[in-house]
C-alpha positions as CSV (number, residue, x, y, z in Angstrom):
1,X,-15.8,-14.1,-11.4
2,X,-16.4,-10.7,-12.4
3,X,-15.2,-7.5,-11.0
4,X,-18.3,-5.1,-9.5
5,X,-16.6,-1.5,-10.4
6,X,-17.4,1.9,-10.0
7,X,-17.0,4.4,-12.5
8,X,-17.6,8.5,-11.9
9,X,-20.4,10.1,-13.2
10,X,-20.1,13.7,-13.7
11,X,-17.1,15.8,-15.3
12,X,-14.7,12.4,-15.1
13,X,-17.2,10.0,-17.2
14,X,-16.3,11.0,-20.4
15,X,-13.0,11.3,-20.1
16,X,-12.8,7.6,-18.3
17,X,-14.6,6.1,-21.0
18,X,-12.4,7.3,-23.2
19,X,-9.6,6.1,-21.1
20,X,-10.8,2.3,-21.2
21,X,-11.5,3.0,-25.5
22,X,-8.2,3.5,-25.7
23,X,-7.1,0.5,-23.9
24,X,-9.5,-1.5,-25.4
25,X,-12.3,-2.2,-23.2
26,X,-15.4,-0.6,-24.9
27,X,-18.2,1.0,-22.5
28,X,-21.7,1.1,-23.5
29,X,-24.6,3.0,-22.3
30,X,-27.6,4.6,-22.6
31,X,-28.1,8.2,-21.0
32,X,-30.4,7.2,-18.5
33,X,-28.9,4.4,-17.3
34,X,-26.3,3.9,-14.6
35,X,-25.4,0.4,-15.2
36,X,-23.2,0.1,-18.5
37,X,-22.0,-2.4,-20.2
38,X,-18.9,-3.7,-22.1
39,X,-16.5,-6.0,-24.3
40,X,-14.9,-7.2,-20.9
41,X,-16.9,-10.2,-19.5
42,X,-14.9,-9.9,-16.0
43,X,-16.3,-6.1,-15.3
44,X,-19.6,-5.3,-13.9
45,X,-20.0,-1.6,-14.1
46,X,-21.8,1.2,-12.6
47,X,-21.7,4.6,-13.0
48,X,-21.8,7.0,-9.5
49,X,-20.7,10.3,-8.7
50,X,-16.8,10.1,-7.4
51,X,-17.7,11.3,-3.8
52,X,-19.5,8.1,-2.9
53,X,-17.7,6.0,-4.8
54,X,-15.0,5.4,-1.5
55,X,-18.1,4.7,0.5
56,X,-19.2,2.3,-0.9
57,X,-15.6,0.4,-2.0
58,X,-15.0,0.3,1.9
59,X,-18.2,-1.2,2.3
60,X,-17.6,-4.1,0.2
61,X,-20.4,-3.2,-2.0
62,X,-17.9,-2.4,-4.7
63,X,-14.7,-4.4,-4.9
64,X,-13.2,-1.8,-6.4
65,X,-13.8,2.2,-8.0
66,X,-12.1,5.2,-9.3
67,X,-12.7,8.7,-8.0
68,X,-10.5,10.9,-6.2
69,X,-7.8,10.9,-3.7
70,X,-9.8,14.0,-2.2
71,X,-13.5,11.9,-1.9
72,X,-11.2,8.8,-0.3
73,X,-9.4,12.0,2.1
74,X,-12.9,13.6,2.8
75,X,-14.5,9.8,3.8
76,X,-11.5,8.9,5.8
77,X,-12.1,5.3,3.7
78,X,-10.0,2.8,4.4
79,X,-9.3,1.3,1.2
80,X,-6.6,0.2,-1.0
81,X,-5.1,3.1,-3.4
82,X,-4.1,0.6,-6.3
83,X,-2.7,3.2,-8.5
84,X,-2.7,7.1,-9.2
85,X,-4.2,8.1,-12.6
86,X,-3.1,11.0,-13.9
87,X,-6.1,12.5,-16.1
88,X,-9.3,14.7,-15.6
89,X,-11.5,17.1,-17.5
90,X,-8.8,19.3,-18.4
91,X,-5.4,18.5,-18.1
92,X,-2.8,16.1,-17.0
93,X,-1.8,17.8,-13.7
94,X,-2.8,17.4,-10.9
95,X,-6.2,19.3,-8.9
96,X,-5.5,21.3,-6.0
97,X,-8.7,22.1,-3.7
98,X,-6.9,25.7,-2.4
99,X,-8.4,28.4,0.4
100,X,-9.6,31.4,-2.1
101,X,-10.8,35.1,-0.9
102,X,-12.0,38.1,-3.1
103,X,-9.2,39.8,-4.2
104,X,-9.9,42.9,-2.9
105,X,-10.3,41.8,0.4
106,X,-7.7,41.9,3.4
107,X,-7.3,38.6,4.0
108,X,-3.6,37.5,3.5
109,X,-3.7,33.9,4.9
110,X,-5.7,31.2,6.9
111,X,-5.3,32.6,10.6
112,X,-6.9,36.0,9.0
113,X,-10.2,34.0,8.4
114,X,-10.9,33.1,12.3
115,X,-14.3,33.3,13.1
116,X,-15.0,33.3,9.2
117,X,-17.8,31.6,7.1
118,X,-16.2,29.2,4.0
119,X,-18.2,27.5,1.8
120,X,-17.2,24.2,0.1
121,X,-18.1,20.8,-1.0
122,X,-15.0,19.0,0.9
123,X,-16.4,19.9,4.1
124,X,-14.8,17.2,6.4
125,X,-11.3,17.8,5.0
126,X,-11.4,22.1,5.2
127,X,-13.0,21.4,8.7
128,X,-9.5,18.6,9.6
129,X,-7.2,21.9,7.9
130,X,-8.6,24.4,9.9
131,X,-8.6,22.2,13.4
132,X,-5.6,21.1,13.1
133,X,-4.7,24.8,13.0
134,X,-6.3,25.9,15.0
135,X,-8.2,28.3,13.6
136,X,-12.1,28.0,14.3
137,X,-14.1,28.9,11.2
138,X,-17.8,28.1,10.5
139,X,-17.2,25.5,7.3
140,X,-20.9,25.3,5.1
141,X,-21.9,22.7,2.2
142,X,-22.0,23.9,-1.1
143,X,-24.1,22.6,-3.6
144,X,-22.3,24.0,-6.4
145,X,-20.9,27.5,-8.3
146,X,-19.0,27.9,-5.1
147,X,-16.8,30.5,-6.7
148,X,-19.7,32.9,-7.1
149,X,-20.5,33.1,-3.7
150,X,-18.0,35.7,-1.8
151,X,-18.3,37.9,-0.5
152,X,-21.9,38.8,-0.3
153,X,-22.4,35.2,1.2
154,X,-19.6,33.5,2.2
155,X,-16.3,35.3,3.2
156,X,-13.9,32.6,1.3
157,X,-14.2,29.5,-0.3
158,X,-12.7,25.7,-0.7
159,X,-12.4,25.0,-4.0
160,X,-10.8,22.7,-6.5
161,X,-8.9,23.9,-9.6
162,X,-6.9,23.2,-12.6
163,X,-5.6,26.1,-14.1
164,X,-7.3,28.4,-11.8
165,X,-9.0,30.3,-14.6
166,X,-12.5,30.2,-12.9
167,X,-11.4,31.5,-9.9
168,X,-9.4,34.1,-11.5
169,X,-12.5,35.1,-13.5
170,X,-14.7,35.3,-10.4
171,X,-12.4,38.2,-8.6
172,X,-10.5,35.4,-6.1
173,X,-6.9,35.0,-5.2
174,X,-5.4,31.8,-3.6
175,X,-4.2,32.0,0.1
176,X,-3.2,28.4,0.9
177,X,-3.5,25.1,-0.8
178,X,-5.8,22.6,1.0
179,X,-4.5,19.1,-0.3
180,X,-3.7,18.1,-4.1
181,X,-5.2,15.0,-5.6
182,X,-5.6,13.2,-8.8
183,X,-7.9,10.5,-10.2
184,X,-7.1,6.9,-8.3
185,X,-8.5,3.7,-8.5
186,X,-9.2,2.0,-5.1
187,X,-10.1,-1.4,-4.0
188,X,-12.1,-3.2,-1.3
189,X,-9.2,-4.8,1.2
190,X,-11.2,-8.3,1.3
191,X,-11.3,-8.0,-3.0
192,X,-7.8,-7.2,-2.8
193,X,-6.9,-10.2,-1.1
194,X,-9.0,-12.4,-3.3
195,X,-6.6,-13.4,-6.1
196,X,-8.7,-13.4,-9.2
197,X,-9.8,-9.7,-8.8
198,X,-6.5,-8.5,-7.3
199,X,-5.3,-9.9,-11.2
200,X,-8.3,-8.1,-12.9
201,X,-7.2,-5.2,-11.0
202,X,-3.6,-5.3,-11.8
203,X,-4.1,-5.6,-15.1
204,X,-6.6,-2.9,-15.4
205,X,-3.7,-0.6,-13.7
206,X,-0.8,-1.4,-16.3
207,X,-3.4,-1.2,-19.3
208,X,-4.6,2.6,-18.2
209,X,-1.6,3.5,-16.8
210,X,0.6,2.5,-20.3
211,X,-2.5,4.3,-22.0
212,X,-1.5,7.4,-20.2
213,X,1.9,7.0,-20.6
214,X,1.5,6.5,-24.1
215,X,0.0,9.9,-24.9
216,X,3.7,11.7,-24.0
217,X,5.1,9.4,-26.7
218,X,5.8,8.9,-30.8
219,X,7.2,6.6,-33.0
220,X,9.8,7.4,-35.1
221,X,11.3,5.6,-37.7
222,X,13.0,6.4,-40.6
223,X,16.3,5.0,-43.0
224,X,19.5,5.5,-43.2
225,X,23.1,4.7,-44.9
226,X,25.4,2.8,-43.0
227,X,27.9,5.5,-43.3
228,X,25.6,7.8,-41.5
229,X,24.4,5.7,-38.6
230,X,26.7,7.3,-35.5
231,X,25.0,10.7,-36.9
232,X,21.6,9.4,-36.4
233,X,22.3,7.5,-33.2
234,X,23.5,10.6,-31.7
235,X,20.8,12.8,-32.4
236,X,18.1,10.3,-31.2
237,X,16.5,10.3,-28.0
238,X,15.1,6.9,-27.0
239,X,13.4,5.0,-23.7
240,X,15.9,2.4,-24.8
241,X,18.3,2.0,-27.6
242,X,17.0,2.6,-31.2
243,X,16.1,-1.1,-32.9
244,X,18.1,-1.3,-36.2
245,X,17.8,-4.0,-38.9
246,X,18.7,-4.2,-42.5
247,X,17.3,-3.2,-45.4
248,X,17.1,-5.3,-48.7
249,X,18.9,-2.7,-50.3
250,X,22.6,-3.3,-49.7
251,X,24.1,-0.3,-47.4
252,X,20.8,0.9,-46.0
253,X,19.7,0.2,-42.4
254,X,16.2,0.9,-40.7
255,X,15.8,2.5,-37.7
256,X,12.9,2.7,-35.2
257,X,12.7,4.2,-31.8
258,X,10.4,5.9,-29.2
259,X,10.9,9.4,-27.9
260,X,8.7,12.0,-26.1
261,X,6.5,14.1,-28.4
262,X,8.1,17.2,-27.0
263,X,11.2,16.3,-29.0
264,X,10.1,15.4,-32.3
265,X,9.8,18.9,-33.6
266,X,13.7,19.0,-33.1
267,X,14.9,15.8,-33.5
268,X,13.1,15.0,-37.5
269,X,15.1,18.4,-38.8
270,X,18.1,17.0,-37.2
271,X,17.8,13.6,-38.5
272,X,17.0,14.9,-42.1
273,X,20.2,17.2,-41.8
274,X,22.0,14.0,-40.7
275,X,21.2,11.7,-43.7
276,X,18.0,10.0,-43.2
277,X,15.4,9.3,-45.3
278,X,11.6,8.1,-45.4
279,X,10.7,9.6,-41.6
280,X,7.7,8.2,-40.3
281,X,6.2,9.7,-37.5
282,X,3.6,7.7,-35.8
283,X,1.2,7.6,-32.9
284,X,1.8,5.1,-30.1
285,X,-1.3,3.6,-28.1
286,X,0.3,2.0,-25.2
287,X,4.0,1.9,-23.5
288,X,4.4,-1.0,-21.2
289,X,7.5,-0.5,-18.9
């Protein structure tokens, strides 16, 4: 049995590679192909932009893909959202696709752009907002550097954004958010009810999404005296309690825990003022609830 997967081409790919690197499952390809291989027998890959990718998972033609919540939205596809995944090209956030102007221009909202021209690539989904509105608009395709195009040829834009810089960059201000949506994987409902890939697929969810999880994370160990060990245990965040065994050295006790990475630059200081010794910081590759 293998699983027939999509994978997105485009700004996601490397960054999902990666992803699957880091939970073990090496991808291999060549730059002109679109059929990839890999260390996992069970996967049979290709590579697609994200927007089809739905398409063709309600279909049947894929059992199963990851793309975006907004390409599933814009195709109305009646799949099965297995899990969210919280990455993309930039950060860990997630993307808003949000209703931008010039920013010299009057508009102050959505009702202001009746009768407007908005250019996008999520042209089913800005033509459902502005319906259900109320508000008729002309909504156009855009094939790309949407940001560049007001006002000279559009009079606003649909847009998706991370941190907003491009927008701010090109002269445009946000008037309304759209949707938000992050990276997802989907499945086929007839896959999903097969029970060898609904196990591929599950497991494929709690390895990327502990990979994830794991990159918020350290290890931290270190040893300590007995004497000091309430000291220690009180300045140490943890997902759980701290493990602590015994050293070989009478009186001396190891201690290992978990903790966000946010933390560490306060809590080592603190546990070096507190008594312990030998602190080991180190990186941690998965966490598995």
């Amino acid at each position: 049995m293998k699983l027939s997967l999509g994978l997105p081409k485009g700004s996601l790919e490397s960054p999902t590679i990666e992803l699957f690197r880091k939970t073990g499952i090496h991808i291999r390809k060549s730059e002109r192909s679109y059929y990839p291989s890999c260390d996992d027998s069970e996967l049979d890959l290709i590579l697609m932009r994200p927007q089809e990718i739905p398409r063709y998972v309600e279909q049947g033609i894929l059992d199963a893909g990851i793309t975006g919540q907004d390409w599933t939205e814009e195709n109305l596809a009646d799949v099965i959202e297995v899990t969210e995944l919280h990455y993309s090209k930039a950060t860990r956030q997630k993307c808003r696709w949000v209703l931008a102007v010039p920013e010299d221009s009057n508009f102050k909202n959505a009702q202001d752009l009746n009768g407007k021209r908005i250019a996008t690539e999520l042209v089913k989904t800005t033509a459902r907002f502005f319906k259900k509105k109320n508000i008729p608009v002309n909504v156009e395709f855009s094939w790309g550097a949407t940001e560049v195009k007001p006002p000279r040829l559009v009079d606003a834009i649909v847009d998706i954004t991370e941190t907003g810089s491009s927008l701010r960059a090109n002269r445009l201000r946000i008037i309304d958010t759209i949707m938000e949506t992050c990276t997802v994987i989907i499945a086929n409902k007839k896959a999903w009810k097969d029970e060898n890939k609904k196990r591929k697929l599950s497991n494929l969810k709690l390895l990327l999404q502990g990979t994830l999880d794991a990159e918020e994370y350290v290890g931290l160990k270190c040893n300590v005296k007995e004497s000091d060990i309430d000291n220690i245990i009180n300045v140490l965040p943890s997902l759980h309690n701290p493990t602590i065994s015994h050293l070989y050295d009478k009186g001396w006790l190891a201690v290992e825990t978990i903790l966000p990475f946010n933390q560490v630059k306060h809590v080592i200081p603190r546990l070096k003022h507190n008594g312990a010794s030998g602190i080991v910081e180190y990186p941690v590759s998965k966490i598995i609830p």
